[in-house]
MARMI-242450 format. One record per residue (C-alpha): residue number from 1; residue in three letters; chain; x, y, z. Coordinates in nm, 4 decimals. Example, Ala and Ser with C-alpha at 12.3 -4.5 7.8 and 13.67 -1.06 7.14 Angstrom:
<vexmars>
<1; "ALA"; "A"; <1.2300; -0.4500; 0.7800>>;
<2; "SER"; "A"; <1.3670; -0.1060; 0.7140>>;
</vexmars>
This chain:
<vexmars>
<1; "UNK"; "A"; <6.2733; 5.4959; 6.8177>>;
<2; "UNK"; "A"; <6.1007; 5.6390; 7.0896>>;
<3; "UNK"; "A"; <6.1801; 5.4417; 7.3714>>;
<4; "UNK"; "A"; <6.5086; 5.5572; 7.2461>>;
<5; "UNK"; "A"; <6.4375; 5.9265; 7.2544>>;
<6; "UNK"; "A"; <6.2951; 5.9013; 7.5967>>;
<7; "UNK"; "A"; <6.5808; 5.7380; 7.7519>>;
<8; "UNK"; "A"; <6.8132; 6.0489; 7.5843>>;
<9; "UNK"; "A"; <6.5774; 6.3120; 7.7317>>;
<10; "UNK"; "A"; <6.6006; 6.1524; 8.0344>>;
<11; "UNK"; "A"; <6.9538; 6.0653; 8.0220>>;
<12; "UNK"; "A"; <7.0136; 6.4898; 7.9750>>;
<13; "UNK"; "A"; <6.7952; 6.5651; 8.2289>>;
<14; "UNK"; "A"; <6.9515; 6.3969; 8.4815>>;
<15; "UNK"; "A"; <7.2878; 6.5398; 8.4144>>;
<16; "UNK"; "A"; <7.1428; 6.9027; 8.3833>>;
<17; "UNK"; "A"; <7.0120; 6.7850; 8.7290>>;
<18; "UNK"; "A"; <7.3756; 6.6882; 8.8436>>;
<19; "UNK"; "A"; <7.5366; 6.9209; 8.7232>>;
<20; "UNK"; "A"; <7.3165; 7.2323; 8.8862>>;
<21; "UNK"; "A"; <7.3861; 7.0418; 9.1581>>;
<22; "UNK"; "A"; <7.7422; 7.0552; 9.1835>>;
<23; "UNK"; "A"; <7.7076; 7.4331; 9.0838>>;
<24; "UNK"; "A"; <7.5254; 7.4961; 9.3925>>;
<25; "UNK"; "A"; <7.7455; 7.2910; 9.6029>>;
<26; "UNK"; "A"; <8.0697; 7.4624; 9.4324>>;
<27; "UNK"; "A"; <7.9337; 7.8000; 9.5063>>;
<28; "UNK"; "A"; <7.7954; 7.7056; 9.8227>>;
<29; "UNK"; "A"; <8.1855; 7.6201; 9.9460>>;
<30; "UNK"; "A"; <8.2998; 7.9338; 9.7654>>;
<31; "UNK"; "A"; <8.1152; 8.1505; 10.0079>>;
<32; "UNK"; "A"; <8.1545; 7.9777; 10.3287>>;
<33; "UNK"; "A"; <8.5082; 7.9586; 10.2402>>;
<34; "UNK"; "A"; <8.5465; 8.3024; 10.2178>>;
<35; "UNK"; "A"; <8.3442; 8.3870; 10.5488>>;
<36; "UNK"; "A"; <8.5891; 8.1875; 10.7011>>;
<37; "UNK"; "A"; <8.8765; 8.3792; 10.5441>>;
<38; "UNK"; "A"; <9.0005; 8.6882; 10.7791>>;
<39; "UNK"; "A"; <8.9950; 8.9378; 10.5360>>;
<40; "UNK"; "A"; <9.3271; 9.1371; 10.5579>>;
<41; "UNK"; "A"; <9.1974; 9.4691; 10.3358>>;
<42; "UNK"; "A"; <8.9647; 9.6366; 10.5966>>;
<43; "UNK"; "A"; <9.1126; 9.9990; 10.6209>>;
<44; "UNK"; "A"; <9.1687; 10.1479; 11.0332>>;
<45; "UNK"; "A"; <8.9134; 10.3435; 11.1316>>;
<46; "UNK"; "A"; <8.9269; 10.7539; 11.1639>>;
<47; "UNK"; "A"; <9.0652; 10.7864; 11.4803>>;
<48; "UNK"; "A"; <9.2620; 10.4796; 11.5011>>;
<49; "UNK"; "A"; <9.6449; 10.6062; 11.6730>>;
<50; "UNK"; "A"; <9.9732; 10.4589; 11.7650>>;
<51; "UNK"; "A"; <10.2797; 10.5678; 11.9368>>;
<52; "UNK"; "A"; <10.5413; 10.4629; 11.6416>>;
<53; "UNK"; "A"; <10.8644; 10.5294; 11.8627>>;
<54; "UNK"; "A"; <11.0510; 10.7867; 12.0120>>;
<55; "UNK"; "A"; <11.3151; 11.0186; 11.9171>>;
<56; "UNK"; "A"; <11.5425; 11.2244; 12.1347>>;
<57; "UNK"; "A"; <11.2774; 11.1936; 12.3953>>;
<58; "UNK"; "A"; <11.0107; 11.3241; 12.1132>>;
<59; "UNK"; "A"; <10.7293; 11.0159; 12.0705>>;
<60; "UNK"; "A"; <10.6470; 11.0060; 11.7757>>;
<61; "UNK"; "A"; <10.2771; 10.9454; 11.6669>>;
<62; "UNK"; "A"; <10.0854; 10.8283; 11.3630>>;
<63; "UNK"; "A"; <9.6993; 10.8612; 11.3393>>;
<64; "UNK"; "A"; <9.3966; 10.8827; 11.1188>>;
<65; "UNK"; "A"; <9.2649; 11.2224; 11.1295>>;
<66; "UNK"; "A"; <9.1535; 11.5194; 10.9328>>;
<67; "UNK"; "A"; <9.3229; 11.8407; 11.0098>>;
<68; "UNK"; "A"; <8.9884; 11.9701; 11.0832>>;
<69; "UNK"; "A"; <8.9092; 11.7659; 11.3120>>;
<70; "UNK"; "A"; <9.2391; 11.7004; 11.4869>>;
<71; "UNK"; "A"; <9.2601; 11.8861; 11.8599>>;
<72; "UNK"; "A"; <9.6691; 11.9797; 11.9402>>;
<73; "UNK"; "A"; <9.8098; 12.3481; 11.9899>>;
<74; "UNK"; "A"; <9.9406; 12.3791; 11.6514>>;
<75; "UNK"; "A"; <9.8225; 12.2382; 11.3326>>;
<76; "UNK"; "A"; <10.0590; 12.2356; 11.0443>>;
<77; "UNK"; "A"; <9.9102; 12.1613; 10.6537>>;
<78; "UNK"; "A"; <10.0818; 12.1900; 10.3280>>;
<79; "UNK"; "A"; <9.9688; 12.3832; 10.0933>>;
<80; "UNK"; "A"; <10.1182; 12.4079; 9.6800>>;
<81; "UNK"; "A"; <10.1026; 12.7608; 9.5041>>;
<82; "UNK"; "A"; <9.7649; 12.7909; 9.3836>>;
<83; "UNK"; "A"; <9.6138; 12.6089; 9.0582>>;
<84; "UNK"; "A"; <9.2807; 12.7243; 9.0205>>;
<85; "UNK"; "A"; <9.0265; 12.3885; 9.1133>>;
<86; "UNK"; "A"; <9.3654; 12.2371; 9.2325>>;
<87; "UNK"; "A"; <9.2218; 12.0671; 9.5703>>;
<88; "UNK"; "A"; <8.8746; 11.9404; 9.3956>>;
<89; "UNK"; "A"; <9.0175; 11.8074; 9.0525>>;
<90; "UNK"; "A"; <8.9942; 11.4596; 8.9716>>;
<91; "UNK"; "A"; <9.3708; 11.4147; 9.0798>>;
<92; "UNK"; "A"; <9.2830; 11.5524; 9.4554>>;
<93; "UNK"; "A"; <9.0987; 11.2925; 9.6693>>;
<94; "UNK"; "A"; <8.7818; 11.2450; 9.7017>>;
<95; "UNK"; "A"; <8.5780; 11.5234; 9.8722>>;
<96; "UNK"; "A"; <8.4906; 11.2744; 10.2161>>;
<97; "UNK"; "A"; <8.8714; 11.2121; 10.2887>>;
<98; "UNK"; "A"; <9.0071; 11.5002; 10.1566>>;
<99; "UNK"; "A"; <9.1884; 11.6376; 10.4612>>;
<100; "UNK"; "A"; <9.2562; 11.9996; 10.2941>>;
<101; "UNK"; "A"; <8.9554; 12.0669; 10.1794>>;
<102; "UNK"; "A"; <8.8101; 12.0021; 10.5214>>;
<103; "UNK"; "A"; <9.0165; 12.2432; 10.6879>>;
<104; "UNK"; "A"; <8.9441; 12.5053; 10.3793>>;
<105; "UNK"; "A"; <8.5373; 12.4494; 10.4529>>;
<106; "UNK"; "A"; <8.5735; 12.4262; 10.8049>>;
<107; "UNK"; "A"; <8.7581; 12.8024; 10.7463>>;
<108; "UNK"; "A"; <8.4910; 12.9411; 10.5411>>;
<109; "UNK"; "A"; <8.7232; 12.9279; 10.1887>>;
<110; "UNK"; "A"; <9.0172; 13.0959; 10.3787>>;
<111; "UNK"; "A"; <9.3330; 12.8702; 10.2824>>;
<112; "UNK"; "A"; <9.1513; 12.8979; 9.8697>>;
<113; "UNK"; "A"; <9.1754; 13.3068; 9.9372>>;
<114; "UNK"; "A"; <9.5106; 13.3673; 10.0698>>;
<115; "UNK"; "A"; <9.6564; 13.1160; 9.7886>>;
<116; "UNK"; "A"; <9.4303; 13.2438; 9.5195>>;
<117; "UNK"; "A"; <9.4739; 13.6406; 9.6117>>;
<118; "UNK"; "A"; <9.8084; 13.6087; 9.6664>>;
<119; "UNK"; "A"; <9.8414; 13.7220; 9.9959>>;
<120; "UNK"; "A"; <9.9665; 13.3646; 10.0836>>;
<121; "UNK"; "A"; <10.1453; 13.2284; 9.7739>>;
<122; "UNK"; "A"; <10.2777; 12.9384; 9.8563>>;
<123; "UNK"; "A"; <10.6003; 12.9284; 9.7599>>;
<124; "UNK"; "A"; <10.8513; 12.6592; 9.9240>>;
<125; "UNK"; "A"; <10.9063; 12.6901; 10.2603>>;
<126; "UNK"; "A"; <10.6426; 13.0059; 10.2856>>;
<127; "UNK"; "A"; <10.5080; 13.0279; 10.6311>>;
<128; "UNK"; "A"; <10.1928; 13.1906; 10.7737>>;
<129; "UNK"; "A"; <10.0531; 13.1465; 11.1491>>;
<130; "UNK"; "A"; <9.6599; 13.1715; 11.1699>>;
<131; "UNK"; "A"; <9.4481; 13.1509; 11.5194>>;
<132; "UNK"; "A"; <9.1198; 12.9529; 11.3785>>;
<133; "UNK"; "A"; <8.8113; 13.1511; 11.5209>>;
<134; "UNK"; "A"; <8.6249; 12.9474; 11.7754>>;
<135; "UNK"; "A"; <8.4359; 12.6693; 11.6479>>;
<136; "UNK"; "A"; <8.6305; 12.6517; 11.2862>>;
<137; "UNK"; "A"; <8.8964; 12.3809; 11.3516>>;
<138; "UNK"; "A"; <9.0252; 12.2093; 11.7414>>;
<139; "UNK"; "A"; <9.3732; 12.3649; 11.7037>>;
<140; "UNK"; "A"; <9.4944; 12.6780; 11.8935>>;
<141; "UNK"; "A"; <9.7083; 12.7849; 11.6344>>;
<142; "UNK"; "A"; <9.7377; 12.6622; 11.2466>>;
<143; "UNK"; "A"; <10.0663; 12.6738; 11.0373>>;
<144; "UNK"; "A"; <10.0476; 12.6991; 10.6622>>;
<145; "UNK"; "A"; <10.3773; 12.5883; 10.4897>>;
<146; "UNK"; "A"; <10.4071; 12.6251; 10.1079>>;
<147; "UNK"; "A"; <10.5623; 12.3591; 9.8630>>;
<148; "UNK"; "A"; <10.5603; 12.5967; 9.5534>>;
<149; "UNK"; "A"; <10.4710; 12.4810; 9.2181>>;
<150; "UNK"; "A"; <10.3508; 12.1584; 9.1854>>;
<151; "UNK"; "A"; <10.4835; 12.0738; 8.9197>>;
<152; "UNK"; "A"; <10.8412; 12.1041; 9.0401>>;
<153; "UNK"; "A"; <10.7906; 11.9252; 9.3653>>;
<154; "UNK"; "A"; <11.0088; 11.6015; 9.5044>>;
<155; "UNK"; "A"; <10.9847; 11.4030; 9.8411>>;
<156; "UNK"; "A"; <11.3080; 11.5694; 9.9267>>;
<157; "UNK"; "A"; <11.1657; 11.9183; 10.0126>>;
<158; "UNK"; "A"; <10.9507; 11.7485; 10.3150>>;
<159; "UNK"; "A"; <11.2710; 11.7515; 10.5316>>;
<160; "UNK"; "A"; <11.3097; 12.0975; 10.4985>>;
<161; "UNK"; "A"; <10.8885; 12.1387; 10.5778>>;
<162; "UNK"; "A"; <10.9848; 11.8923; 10.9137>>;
<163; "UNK"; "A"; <11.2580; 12.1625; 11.0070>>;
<164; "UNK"; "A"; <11.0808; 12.4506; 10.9616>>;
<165; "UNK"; "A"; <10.7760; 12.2335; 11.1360>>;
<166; "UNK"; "A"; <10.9538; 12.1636; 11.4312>>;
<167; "UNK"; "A"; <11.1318; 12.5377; 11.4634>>;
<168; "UNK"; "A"; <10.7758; 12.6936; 11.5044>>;
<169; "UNK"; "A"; <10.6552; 12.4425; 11.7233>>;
<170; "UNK"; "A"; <10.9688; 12.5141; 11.9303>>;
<171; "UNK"; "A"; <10.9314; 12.9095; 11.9247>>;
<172; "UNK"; "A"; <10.5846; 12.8788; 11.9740>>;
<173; "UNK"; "A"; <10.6502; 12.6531; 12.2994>>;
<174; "UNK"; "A"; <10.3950; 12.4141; 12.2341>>;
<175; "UNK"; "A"; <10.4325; 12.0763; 12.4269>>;
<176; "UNK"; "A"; <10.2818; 11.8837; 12.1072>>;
<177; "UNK"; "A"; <10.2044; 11.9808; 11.7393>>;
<178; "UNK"; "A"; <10.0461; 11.7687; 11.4255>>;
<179; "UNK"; "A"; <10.1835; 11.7854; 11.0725>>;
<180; "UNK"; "A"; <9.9263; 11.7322; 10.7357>>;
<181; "UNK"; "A"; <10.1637; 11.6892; 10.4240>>;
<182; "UNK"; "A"; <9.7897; 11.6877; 10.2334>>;
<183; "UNK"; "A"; <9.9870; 11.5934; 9.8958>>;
<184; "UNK"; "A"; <9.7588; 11.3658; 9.8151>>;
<185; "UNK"; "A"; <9.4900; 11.5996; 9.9245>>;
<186; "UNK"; "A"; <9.6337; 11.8209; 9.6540>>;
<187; "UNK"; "A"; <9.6487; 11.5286; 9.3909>>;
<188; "UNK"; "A"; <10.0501; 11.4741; 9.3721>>;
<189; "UNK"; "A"; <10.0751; 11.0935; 9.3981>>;
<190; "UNK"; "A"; <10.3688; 11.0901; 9.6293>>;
<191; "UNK"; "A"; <10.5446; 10.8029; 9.8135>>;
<192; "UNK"; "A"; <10.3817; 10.7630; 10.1506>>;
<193; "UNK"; "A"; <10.6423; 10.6352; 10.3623>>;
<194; "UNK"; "A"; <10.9234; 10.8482; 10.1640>>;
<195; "UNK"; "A"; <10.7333; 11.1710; 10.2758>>;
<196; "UNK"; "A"; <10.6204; 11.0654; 10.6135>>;
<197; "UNK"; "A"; <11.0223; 10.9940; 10.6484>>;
<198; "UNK"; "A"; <11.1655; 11.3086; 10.5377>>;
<199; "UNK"; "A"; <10.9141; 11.4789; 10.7894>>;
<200; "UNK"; "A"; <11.0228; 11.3261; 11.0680>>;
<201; "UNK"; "A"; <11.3952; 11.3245; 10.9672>>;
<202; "UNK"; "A"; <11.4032; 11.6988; 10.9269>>;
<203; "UNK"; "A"; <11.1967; 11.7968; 11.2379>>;
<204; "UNK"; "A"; <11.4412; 11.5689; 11.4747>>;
<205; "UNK"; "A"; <11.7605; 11.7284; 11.2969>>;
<206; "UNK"; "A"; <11.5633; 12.1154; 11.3861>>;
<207; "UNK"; "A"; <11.4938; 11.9760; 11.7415>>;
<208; "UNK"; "A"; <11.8831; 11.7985; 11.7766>>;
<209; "UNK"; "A"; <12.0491; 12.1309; 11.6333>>;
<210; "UNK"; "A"; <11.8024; 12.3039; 11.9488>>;
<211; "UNK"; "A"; <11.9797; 12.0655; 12.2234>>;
<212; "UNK"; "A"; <12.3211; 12.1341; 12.0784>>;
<213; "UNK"; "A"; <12.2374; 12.5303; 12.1494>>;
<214; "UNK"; "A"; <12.0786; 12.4730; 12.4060>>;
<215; "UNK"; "A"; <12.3726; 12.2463; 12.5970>>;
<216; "UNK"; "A"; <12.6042; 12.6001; 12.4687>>;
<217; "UNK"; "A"; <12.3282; 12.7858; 12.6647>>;
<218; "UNK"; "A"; <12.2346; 12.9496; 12.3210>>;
<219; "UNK"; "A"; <11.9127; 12.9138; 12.3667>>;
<220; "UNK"; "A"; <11.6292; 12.8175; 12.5478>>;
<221; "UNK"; "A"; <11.3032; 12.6036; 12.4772>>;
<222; "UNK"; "A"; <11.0208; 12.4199; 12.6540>>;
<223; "UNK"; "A"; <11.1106; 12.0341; 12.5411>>;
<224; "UNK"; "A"; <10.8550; 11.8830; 12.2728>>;
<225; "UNK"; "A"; <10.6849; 11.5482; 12.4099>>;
<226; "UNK"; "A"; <10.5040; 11.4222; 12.0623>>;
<227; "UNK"; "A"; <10.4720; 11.4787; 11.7119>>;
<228; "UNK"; "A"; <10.1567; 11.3690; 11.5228>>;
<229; "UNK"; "A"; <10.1555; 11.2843; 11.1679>>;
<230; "UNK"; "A"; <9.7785; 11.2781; 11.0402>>;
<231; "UNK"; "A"; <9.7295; 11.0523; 10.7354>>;
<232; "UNK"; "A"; <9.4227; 10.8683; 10.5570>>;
<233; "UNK"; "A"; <9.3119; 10.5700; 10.6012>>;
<234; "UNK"; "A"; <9.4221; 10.3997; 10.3357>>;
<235; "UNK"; "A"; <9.8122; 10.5561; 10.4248>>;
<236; "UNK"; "A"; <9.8514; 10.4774; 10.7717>>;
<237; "UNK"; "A"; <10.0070; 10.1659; 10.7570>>;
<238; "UNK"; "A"; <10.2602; 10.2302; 10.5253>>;
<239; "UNK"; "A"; <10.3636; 10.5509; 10.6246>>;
<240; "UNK"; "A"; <10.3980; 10.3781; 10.9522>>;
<241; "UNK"; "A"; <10.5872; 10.0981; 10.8778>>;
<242; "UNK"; "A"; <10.7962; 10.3358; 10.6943>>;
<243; "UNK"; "A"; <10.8746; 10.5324; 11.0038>>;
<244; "UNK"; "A"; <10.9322; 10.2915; 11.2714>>;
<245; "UNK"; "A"; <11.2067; 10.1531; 11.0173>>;
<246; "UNK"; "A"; <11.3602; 10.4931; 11.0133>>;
<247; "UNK"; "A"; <11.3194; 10.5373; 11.3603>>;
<248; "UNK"; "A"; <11.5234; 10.2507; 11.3998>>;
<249; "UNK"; "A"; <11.8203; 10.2663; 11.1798>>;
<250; "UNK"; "A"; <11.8505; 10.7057; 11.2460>>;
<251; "UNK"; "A"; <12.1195; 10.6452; 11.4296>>;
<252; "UNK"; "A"; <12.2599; 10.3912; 11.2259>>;
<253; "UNK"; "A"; <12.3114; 10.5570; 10.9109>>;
</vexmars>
């Protein structure tokens, strides 16, 4: 009987010993496996731009970029009607790649006054012009555009923000402007590339309806040579993809 129980003990030690073995090995694979594995998630870096088509002569640019720290002559950010805590509530995004906020520190609390006082409401389609003290934000000249309540907003008023985008770029006679929707800066959780869209669809109809008048001899109007739309990392590829596609079908539809 025990010459038997030694030759059990020994028989389960060796195939503990076997089997941490194969563990090791397994695991061992795992890893090099997946440091051999390009990994496909890695988000672009801030900064990172491309030139996503062009437009009746207007290129059309996507790039990763806070408004605050984005240099063009005119800076345009969205802004809702004000809920008090609206862009630092759990909804909003993350204080580091919050895009609004930025622009509202970089200000001194300005854009959280004019909402909150009133003097700036923010109703759809509101406008205000600002000229940034030195040293606050890059841009010459920022444009506040209001999307109302919240609560009542759709992916369809962005075309109507791209038109009245593009119009003050055009009066202003700026040879380039960026656009911040900063929805999700304000915690909506709206479709990227339906927004980024309906942006760029409006401001080329504004700009088109300006070289119809224009060929009348209406008007007049320094031509625009690029549009930026600033988005997070994590939304510049799809917004992206989303507008080269509509950049090539616009004329299609």
């Amino acid at each position: 009987m025990m010459i038997k129980s030694l030759n059990t003990k020994k028989n389960r030690s060796g195939r503990t010993t076997n089997l941490r073995y194969l563990l090791c090995l397994f695991l061992f694979l795992q890893a090099f496996s997946f440091a051999q594995t390009p990994q496909n998630n890695s988000l672009p870096s801030v900064g990172t731009a491309a030139i996503l088509g062009k437009l009746e002569g207007v290129a059309i640019e996507g790039k990763v970029q806070s408004p605050s720290n984005q240099p063009t002559p005119l800076q345009i950010i969205c802004v809702f009607e004000y809920v008090e805590g609206d862009i630092t509530s759990p909804q909003s995004l993350p204080a580091a790649a919050n895009g609004l906020l930025h622009v509202d520190h970089a200000l001194n609390g300005l854009i959280t006054d004019l909402r909150k006082s009133g003097k700036f409401a923010g109703h759809a389609l509101e406008t205000i012009l600002i000229t940034p003290s030195k040293g606050s934000v890059p841009a010459h000249k920022l444009l506040l555009v209001g999307l109302g309540n919240r609560n009542d907003f759709t992916p369809e008023l962005m075309t109507n923000v791209g038109r009245v985008g593009m119009r003050e770029a055009l009066r202003l006679g700026v040879s380039s402007y960026s656009h911040a929707s900063d929805l999700k800066d304000a915690g909506i959780d709206s479709p990227t590339g339906l927004v980024a869209t309906n942006v760029v669809k409006g401001a080329i109809e504004a700009y088109e309806t300006e070289l119809y008048l224009q060929s009348k001899g209406l008007t007049a109007f320094q031509p625009l040579e690029k549009m930026t739309l600033l988005s997070g990392q994590a939304f510049f590829e799809p917004s992206g993809a989303a507008i080269k596609h509509f950049i090539k079908t616009y004329h299609t539809n």
